[in-house]
C-alpha positions in Angstrom: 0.0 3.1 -100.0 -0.4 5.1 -96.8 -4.0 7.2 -96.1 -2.8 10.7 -95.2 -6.1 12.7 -95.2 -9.8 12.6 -96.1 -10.6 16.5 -96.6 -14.4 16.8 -95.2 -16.4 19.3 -97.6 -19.2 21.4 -96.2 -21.9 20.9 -99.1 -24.9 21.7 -97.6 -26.3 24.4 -95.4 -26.9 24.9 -91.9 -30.2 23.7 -90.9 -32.1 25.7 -88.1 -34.5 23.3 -87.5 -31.9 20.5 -86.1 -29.4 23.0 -85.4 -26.5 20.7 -87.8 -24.8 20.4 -90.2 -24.7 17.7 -92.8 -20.7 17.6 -93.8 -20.5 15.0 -97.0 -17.3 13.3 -97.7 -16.4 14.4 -101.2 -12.3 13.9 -101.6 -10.1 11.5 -100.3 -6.3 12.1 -101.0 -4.1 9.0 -100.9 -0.3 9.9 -101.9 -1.9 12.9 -103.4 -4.4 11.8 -105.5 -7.9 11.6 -105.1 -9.6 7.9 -104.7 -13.0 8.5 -103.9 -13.8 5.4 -105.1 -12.6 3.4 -102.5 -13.0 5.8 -99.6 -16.2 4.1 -98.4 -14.2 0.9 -97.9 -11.6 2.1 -96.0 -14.4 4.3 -93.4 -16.4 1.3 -93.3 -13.3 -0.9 -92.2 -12.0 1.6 -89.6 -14.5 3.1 -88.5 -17.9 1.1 -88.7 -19.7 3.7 -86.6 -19.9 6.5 -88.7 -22.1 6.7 -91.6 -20.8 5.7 -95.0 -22.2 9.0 -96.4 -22.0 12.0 -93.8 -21.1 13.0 -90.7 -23.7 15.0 -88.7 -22.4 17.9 -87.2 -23.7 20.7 -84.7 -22.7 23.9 -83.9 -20.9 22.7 -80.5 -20.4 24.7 -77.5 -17.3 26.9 -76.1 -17.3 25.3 -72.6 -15.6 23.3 -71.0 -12.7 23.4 -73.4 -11.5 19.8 -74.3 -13.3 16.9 -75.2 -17.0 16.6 -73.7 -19.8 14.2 -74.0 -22.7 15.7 -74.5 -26.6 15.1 -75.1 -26.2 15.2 -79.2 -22.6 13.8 -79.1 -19.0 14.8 -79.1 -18.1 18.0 -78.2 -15.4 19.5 -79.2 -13.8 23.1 -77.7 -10.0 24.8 -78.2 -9.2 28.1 -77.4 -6.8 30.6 -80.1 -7.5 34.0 -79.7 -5.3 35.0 -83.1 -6.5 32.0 -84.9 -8.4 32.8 -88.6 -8.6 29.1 -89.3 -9.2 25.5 -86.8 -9.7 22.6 -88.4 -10.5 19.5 -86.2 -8.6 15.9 -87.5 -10.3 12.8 -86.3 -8.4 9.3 -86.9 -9.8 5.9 -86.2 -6.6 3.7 -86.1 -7.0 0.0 -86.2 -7.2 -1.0 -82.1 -4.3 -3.8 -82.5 -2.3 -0.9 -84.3 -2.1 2.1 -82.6 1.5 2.4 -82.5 1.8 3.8 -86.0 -1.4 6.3 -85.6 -1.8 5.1 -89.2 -5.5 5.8 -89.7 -7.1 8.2 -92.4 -7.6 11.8 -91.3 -11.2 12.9 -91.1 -10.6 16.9 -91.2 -13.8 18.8 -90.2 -13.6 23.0 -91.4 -15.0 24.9 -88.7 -16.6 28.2 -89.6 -15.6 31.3 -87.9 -19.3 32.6 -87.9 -20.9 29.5 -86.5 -18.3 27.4 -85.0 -16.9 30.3 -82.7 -18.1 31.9 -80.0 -15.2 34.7 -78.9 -12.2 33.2 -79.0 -12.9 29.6 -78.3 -13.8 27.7 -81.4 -16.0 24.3 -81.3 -18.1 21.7 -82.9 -19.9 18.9 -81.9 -19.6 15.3 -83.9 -22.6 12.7 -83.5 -21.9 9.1 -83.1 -18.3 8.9 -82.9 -17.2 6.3 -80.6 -16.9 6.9 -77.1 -13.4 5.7 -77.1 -10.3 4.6 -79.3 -10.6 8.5 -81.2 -7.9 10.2 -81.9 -8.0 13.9 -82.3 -5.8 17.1 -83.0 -6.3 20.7 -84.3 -4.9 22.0 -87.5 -5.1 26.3 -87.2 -3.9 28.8 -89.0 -3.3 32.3 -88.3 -1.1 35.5 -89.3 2.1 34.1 -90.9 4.2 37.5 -88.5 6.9 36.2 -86.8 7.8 40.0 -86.1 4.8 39.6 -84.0 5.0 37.1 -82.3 2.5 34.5 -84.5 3.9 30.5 -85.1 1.3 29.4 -87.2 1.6 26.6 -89.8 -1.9 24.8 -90.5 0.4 21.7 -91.8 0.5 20.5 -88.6 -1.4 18.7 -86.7 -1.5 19.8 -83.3 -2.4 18.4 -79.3 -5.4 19.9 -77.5 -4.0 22.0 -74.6 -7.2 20.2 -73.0 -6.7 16.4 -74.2 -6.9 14.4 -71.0 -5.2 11.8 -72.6 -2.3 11.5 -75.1 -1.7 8.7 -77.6 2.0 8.0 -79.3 4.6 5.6 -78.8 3.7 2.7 -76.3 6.8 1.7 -74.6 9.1 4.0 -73.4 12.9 4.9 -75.4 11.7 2.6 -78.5 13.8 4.4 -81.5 12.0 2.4 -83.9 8.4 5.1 -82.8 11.3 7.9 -82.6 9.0 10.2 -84.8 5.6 9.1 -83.6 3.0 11.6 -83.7 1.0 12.3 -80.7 -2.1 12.9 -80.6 -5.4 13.5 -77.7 -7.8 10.6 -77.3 -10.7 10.5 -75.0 -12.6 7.5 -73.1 -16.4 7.7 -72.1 -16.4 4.0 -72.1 -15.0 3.3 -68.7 -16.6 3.0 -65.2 -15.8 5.4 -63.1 -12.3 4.4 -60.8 -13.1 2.4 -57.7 -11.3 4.2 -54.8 -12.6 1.8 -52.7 -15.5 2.2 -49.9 -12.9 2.7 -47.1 -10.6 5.0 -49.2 -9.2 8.3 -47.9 -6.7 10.8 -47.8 -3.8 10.5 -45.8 -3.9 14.5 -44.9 -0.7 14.6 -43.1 0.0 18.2 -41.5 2.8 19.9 -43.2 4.8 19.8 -40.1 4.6 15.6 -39.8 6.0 15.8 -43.5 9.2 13.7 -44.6 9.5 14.1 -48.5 11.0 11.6 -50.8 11.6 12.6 -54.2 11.9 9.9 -56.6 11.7 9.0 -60.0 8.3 6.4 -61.5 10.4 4.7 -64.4 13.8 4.9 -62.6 12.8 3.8 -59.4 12.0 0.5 -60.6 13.4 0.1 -64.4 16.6 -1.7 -63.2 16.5 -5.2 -63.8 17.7 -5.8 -60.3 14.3 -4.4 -58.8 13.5 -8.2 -59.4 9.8 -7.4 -60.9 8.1 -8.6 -63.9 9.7 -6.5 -67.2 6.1 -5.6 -68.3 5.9 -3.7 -64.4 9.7 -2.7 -64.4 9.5 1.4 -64.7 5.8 2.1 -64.5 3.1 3.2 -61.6 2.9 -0.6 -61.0 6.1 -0.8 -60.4 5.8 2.1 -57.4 3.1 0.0 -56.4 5.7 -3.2 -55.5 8.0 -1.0 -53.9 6.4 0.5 -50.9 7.1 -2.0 -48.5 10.9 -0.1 -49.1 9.6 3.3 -48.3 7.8 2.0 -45.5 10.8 0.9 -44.2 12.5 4.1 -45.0 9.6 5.8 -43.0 9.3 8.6 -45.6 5.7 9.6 -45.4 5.4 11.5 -48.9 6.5 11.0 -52.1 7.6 13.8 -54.8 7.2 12.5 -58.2 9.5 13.7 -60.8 7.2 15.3 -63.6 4.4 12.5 -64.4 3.0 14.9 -67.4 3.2 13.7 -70.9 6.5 14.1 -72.4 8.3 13.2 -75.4 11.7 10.9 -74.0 13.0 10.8 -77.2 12.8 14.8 -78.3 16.5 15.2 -78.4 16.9 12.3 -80.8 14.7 14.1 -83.4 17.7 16.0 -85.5 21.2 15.6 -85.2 23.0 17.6 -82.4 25.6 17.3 -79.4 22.9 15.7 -77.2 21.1 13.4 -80.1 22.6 9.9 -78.1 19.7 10.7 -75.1 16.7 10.2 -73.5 14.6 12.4 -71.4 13.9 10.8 -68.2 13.5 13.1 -65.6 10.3 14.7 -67.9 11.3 18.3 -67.2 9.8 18.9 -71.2 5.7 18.9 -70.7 3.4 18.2 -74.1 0.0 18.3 -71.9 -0.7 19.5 -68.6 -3.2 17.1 -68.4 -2.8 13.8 -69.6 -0.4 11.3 -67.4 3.0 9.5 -69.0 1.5 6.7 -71.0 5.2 4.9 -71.2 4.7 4.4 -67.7 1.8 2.0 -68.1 2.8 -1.4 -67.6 3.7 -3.5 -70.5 2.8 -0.7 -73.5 -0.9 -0.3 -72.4 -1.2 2.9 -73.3 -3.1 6.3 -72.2 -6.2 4.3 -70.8 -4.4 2.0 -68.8 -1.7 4.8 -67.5 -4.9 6.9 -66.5 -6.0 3.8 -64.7 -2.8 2.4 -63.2 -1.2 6.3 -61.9 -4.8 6.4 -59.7 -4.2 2.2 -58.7 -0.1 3.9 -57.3 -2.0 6.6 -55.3 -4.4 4.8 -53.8 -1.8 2.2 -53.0 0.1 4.9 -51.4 -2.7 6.4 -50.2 -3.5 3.4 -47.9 0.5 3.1 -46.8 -0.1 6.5 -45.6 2.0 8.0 -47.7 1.3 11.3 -49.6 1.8 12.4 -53.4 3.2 15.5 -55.0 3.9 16.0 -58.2 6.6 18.2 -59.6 5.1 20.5 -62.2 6.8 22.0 -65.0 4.7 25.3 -66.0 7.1 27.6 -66.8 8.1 25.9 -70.2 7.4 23.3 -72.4 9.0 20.2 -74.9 8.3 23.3 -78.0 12.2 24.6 -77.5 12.7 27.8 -79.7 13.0 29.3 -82.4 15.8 28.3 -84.1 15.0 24.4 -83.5 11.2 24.5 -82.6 9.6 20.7 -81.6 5.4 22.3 -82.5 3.1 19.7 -81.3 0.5 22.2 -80.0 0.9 25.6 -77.6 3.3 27.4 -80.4 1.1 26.1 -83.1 -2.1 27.0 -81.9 -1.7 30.6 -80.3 2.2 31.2 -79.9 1.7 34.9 -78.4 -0.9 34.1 -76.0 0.6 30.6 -74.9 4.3 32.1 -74.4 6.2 35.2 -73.2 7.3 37.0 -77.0 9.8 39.8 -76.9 9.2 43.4 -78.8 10.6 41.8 -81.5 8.7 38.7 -81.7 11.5 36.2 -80.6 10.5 34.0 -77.8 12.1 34.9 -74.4 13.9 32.3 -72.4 13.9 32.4 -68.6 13.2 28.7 -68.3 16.8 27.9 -69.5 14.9 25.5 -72.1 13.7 28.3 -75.2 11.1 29.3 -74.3 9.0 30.5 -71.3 5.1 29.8 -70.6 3.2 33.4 -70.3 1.8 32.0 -67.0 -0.3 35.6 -66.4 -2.0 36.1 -69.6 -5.7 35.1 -68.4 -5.7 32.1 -70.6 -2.3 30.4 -69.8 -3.5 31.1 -66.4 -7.2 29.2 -66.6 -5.2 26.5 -67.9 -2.6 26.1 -65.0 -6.0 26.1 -63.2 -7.7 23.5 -64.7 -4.8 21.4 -64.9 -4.0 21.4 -61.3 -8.1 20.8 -60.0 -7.8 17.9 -62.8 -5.1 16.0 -60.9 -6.4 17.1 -58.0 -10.3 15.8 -58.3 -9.3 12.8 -61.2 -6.0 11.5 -59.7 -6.2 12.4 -55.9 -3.1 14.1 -55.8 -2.1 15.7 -52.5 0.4 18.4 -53.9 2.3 19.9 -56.3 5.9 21.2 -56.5 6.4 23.9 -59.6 9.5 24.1 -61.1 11.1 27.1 -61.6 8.2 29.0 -59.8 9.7 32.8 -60.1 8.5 32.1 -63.9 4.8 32.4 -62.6 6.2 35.6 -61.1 6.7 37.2 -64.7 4.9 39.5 -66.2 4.2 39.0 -70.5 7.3 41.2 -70.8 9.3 39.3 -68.5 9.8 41.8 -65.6 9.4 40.5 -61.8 5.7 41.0 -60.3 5.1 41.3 -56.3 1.7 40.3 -56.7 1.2 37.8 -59.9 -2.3 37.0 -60.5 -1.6 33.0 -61.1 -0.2 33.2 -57.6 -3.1 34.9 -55.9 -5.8 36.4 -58.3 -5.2 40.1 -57.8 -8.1 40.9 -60.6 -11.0 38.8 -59.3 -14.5 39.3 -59.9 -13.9 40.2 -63.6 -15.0 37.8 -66.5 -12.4 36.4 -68.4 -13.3 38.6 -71.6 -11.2 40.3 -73.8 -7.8 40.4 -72.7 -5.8 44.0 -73.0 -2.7 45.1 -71.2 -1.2 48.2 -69.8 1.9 48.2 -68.0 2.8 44.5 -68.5 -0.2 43.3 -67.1 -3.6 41.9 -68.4 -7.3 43.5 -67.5 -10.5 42.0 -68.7 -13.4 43.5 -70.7 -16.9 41.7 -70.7 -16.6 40.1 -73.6 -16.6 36.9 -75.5 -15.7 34.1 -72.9 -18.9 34.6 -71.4 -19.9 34.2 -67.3 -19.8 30.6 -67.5 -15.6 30.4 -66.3 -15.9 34.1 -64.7 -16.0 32.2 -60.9 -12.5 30.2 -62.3 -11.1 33.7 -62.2 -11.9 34.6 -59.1 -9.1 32.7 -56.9 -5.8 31.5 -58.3 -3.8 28.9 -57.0 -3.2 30.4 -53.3 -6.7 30.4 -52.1 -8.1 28.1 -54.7 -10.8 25.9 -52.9 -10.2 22.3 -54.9 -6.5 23.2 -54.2 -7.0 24.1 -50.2 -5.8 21.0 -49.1 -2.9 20.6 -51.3 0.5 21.3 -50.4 2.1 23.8 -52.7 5.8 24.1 -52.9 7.7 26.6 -55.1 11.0 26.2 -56.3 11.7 29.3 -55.8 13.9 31.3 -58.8 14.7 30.6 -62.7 16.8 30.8 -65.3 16.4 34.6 -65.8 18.0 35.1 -62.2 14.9 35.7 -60.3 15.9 34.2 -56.9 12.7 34.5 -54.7 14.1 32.2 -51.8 12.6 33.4 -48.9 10.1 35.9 -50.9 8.3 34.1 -53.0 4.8 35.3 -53.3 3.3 33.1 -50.9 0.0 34.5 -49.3 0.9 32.0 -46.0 0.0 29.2 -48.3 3.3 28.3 -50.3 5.7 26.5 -49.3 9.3 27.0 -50.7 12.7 24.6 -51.4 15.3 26.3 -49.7 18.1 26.6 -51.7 20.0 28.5 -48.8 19.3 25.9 -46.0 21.1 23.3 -49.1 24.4 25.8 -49.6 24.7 26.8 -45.7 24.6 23.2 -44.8 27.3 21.3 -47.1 29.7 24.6 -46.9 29.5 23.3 -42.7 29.4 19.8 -42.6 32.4 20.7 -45.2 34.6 22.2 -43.3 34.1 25.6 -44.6 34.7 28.8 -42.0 32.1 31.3 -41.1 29.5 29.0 -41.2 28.5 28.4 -37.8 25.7 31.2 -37.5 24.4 30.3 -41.0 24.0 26.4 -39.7 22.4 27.5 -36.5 20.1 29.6 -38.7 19.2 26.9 -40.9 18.5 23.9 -38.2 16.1 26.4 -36.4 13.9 26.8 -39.3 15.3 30.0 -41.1 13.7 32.3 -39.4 15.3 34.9 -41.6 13.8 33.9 -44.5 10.1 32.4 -43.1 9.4 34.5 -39.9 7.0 36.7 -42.2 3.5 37.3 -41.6 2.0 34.1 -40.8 4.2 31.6 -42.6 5.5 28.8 -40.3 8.9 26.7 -40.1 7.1 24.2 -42.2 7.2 26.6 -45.5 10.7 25.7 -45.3 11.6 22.7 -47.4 15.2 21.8 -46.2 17.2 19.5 -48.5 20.9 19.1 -49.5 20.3 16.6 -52.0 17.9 17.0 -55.0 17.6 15.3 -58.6 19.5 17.9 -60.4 23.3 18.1 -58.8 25.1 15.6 -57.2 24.1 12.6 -55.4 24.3 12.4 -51.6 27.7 9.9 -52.9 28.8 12.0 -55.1 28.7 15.0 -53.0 31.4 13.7 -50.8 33.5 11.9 -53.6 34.0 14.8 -56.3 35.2 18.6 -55.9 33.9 18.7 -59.7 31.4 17.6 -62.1 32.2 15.3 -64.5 29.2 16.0 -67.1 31.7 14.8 -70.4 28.7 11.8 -71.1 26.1 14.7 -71.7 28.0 15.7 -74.9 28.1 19.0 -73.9 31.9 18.7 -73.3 30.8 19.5 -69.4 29.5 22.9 -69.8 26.5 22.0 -68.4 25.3 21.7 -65.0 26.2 23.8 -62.0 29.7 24.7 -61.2 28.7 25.7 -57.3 28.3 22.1 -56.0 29.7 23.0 -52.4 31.0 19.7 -52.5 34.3 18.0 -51.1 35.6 14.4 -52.4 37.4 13.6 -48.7 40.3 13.8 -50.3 40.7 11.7 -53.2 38.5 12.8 -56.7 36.1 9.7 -57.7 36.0 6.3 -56.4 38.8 4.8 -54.3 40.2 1.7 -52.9 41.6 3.5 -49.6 39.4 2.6 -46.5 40.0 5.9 -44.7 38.9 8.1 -47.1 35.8 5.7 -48.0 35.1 5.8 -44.2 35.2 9.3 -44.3 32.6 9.6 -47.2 30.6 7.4 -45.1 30.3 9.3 -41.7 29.7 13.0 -43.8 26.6 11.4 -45.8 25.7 10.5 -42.5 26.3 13.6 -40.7 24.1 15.0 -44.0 21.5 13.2 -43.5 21.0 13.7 -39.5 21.8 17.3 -40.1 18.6 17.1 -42.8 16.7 15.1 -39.9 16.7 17.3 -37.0 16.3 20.2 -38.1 13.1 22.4 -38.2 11.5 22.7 -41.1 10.3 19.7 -43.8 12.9 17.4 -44.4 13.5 16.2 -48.3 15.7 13.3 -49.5 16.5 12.2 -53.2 15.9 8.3 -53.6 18.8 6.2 -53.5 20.6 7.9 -51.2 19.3 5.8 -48.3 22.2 3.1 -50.4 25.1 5.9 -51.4 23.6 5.6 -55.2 26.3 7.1 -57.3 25.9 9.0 -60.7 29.7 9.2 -61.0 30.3 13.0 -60.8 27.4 13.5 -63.3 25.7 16.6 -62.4 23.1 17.1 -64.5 21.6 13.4 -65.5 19.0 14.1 -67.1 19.4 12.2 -70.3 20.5 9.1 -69.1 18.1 5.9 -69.1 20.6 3.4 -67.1 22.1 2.7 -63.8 23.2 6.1 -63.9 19.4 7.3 -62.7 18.2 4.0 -62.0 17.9 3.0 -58.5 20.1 -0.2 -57.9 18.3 -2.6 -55.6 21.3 -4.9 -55.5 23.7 -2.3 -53.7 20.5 -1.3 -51.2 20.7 -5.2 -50.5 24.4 -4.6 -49.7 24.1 -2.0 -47.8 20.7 -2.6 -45.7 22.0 -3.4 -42.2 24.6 -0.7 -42.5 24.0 2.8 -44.3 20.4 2.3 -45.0 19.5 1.3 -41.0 21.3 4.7 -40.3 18.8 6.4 -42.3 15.9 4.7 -41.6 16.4 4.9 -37.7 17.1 8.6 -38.4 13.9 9.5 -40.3 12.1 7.7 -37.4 13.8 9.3 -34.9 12.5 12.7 -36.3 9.0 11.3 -36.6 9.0 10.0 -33.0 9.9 13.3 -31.6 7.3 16.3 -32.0 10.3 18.3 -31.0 11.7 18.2 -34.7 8.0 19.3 -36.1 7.2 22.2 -34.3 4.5 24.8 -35.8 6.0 28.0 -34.5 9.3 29.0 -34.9 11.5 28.9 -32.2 11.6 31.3 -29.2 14.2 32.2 -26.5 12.5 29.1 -24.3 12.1 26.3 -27.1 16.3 26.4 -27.5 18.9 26.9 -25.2 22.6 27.5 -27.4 25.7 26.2 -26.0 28.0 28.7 -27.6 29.7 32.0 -27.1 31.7 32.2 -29.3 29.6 32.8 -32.4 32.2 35.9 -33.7 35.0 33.2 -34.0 35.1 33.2 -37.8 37.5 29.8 -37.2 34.8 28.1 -35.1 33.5 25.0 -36.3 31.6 23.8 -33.6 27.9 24.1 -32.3 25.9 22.5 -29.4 22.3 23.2 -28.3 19.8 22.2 -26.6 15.8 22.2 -28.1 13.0 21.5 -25.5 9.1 21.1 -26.4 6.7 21.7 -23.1 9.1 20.2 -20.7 8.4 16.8 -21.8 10.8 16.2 -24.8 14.3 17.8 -25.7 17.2 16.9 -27.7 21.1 18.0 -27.7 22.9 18.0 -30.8 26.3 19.1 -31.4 28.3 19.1 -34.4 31.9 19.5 -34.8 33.7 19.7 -37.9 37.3 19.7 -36.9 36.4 16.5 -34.8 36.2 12.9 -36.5 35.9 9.8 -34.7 33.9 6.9 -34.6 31.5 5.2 -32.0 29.4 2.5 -32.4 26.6 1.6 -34.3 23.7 4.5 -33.5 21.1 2.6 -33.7 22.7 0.2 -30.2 22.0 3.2 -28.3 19.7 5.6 -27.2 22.2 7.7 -27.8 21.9 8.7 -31.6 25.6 9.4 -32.8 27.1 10.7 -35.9 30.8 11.0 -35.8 31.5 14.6 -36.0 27.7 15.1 -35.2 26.2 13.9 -32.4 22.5 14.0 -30.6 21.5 12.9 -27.3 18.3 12.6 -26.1 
């Protein structure tokens, strides 16, 4: 027999004198039928702390959403501005068993005259336990999907707020494929110790050298040689940094760390049903960290504690942490094969963009698409970010798919989105209308109390001031910002350009040589605007989605067929040229060649102006073997193989560790203006010769420091080892100093 709800019914007034209400459990269903008679046994066994007779309830209070402590007890606060119905579910699961989230159901009615105060509905529960709750919403609403509504009150549903999330404890276990997750809370624990000499690394933006890596991949390989309760968590990160020390990266950009469901694909049969999610690109909560990437299934608690043990440890290596966001979708999909564990559930029109005829639209490529300037959806992006910001110390954040925050509700482009820079401040965030695509406040029922949250969005933010904030900077819906992204001289942008104009080079492609001059000095063309700086420019030619550095110079194609999409997925414009041969080979002249053009890649990366980011493993030539689009692939695939970094340490990884330090050791490479007629002296006049593949120059910094590169395309030779000399040489690339 399974307990799968205790329904709570309101059976006596509400008293003004103590400002509660007394809620008596009456019914108790087990299988369907009612067993009040042995309902006291099983509250008194689970749940020792509340009364054996009644629960004592207040009125609550709207702010802050979430879960608050408060003088008279729990506080509970969630936001549905279409809602006619919120019921709050409270389980107690036994503490040795909260894998199965097996405990009885306390569900608490709220009242719509008493329990809501605009849109926000509340309640506040005395003596719960500080700790070890787990909560969710039921609401219910118009049943219209013509307009827009998803509700369905059978489900339980996630606080948009929960700081924590509870549901399966280790990470790809099928036989949890269908747990339920669910918000906790902890008021039990002592604040973290940061530590008396703690602080920020602050590293300008022009000093940065990104890294962006993987938490469970970068360690889950058994030949990481760590513990298998560490392999794949923030501990695991932890171990590692003596590596990116060595490296010399100085900043780390953390594939999404959010709360995400690995196994969502696995839930119904379909073409993709054999994979896991591990890049986390499908958010639940924007607020609560991975709990699979605690160490040894600890859970919510100990993830919350061990992600702020991995930046402090990075922290005091002097290393930075962003985090790549995902607020232009979420894990809910669409309609046709919807995954509701909360947003859709709970307010579907005000959470996502909904067409005219109430179908969700889809510029996220994933279903659906986050309504990121409705005034709600916004306040939320808010919070979330000053949450990782003030709980976890976070120094940044990258958003993916950023010309999503650009969108209006209907889905039409905005120059001047209000998530972006608040173009509407100084109004309260009332009662929402909107004319022409766009939302404008009423006073009204959200009351002063968050009007100061509306007054500066993410761009002038003041928790967010010293963050770095990096757009990527289009979508699915073919909004390609690169270069005029919304950016109020405060965003910084991944330059998808810099990526194409350098491999169609270093590739042999003609026509190029402009575009790679462009790109090496900073892309002035795209960044010399208003009071942005070279910096804003985040150069890369590798990134987690495409090919690896390897494979970029081992495959003309993708090779996707293990996706079980039959390789219609992924991009088809990789830029990319396999030296000759498709796939791996045993000839030692076209491996060779592979060899020098990663390197040539990677110097090209190295000196050139703007802020340099590399995908982990390609300091080894880590291979995904033509695979594209690896998202779904828990195994060596994604995982970063220590054993070939071993192999491979005094050969291609020196080369890329001595280069990343020869761009730190020269302040000619991180320059905060762009580049005038004096800072660069080109060797070249030839730059109409569409056949030219060469390009020398020489960049100077006050006299005291310059450097001469050259690259030539159509030359390939081989000197020796780079790091003998003071010379720094790249076969057909080559820098002196």
């Amino acid at each position: 027999m399974f307990l799968t709800a205790v329904t709570v019914t309101m059976l006596s007034s509400y008293c003004a004198y103590c400002c509660c209400y007394a809620f008596f459990l009456s019914t108790c269903i087990l299988d369907g039928a009612c067993i009040y008679s042995s309902l006291l046994n099983i509250c008194v066994e689970e749940a020792p702390q509340i009364s054996e007779t009644s629960l004592k309830i207040f009125q609550g209070q709207a702010f802050p959403l979430g879960v608050t402590e408060v003088d008279n007890g729990i506080n509970f606060a969630i936001l549905s501005q279409h809602a006619t119905a919120v019921t709050l579910c409270l389980s107690l699961p036994k503490r040795e068993n909260l894998d199965g989230l097996d405990g009885g159901m306390i569900e608490l009615s709220l009242h719509p005259h008493i329990n809501k105060t605009g849109d926000i509905w509340h309640i506040c529960v005395k003596d719960l336990p500080r700790s070890n709750v787990l909560y969710g919403y039921r609401v219910d609403g118009p049943r219209g999907w013509d307009q827009g509504h998803r509700f369905d009150s059978s489900i339980v549903l996630i606080d948009p707020y929960a700081k924590l999330i509870e549901g399966r404890r280790y990470f790809g276990d099928v036989s949890y494929k269908f747990t339920k997750f669910l918000g906790t809370y902890d008021f039990d624990s002592l604040p973290f110790d940061w530590g008396n000499n703690y602080k920020l690394p602050n590293i300008p933006e022009k000093d940065l050298v990104l890294y962006e890596m993987n938490v469970r991949a970068f360690t889950s390989d058994e030949s990481s040689g760590l513990d298998p309760d560490i392999r794949g968590s923030y501990l695991g990160v932890i171990e590692k940094i003596p590596h990116l020390l060595e490296l010399g990266i100085n900043a780390v950009e953390l594939l999404p760390v959010f709360e995400f469901d690995e196994l969502e694909f696995q839930r119904r049969p379909n073409p993709r049903d054999h994979m896991v999610n591990t890049w986390g690109y499908s958010t639940i909560n924007f607020f609560a960290p991975m709990s699979r990437y605690a160490s040894g299934g600890g859970g919510p608690l100990e993830a919350s504690h061990e992600f702020k043990e991995m930046v402090k440890a990075l922290h005091e290596a002097g290393i930075e942490v962003i985090l790549d966001v995902v607020y232009n979708h979420t894990n809910e999909a669409d309609d046709d094969n919807p995954y509701t564990t909360s947003f859709r559930g709970i307010d579907n029109k005000v959470y996502y963009m909904v067409g005219s005829n109430g179908q969700l639209l889809n510029f996220s490529g994933c279903g659906n698409t986050l309504n990121c300037n409705h005034p709600v959806v916004m306040e939320l992006i808010l919070d979330s970010l000053r949450h990782w910001v003030v709980e976890y110390h976070v120094d940044g954040f990258r958003f993916d798919l950023a010309s999503v925050l650009c969108r209006r509700a209907d889905g039409s482009p905005l120059d001047a989105p209000p998530v972006i820079r608040d173009r509407i401040s100084g109004k309260k965030i009332g009662s929402a209308r909107m004319m022409d695509g766009l939302y404008y406040f009423d006073d009204g029922p959200y009351s002063n109390k968050k009007a100061q949250g509306m007054s500066s969005a993410i761009a002038k933010d003041a928790i967010l001031s010293r963050c770095k904030i990096i757009a990527e900077p289009w979508d699915c819906g073919s909004l390609y910002l690169v270069g005029r992204f919304p950016n109020w001289d405060r965003w910084a942008e991944w330059n998808g350009k810099y990526r194409d104009d350098i491999r169609r080079f270093i590739k042999g492609d003609p026509g190029m040589k402009g575009s790679l001059a462009t790109r090496v000095a900073g892309s002035a063309d795209l960044y010399r605007v208003n009071n942005r700086k070279p910096y804003h420019s985040i150069n890369f030619v590798i990134a987690h989605d495409g090919f690896t550095l390897y494979d970029l110079v081992t495959y003309n194609y993708k090779h996707n067929e293990a996706n079980g999409e039959h390789g219609n997925d992924g991009s088809n414009d990789n830029f990319s040229w396999n030296c000759g041969f498709e796939g791996e080979t045993d000839d030692v002249n076209v491996k060779a060649l592979r060899s020098r053009q990663m390197k040539n890649f990677h110097l090209a990366l190295m000196i050139s102006q703007g802020t340099p980011m590399m995908l982990m493993g390609d300091e080894y030539g880590h291979t995904r073997y033509g695979n594209n689009n690896s998202y779904g692939h828990d195994s060596a695939i994604n995982n970063f193989q220590w054993v070939q970094l071993e192999k491979r340490k005094n050969s291609h990884f020196r080369f890329f560790a001595e280069a990343i330090k020869f761009r730190r050791s020269h302040r000619v490479f991180a320059r905060e203006n762009f580049l005038n007629k004096n800072d660069v002296t080109w060797h070249e006049d030839s730059w109409d010769n569409y056949e030219s593949k060469f390009l020398a120059f020489t960049v100077h910094y006050w006299n005291r420091d310059q450097v001469y590169p050259w690259f030539d395309t159509e030359l390939f030779f081989h000197e020796k080892d780079p790091c003998d000399s003071e010379r720094v040489c790249l076969d057909n690339s080559q820098i002196s100093q």
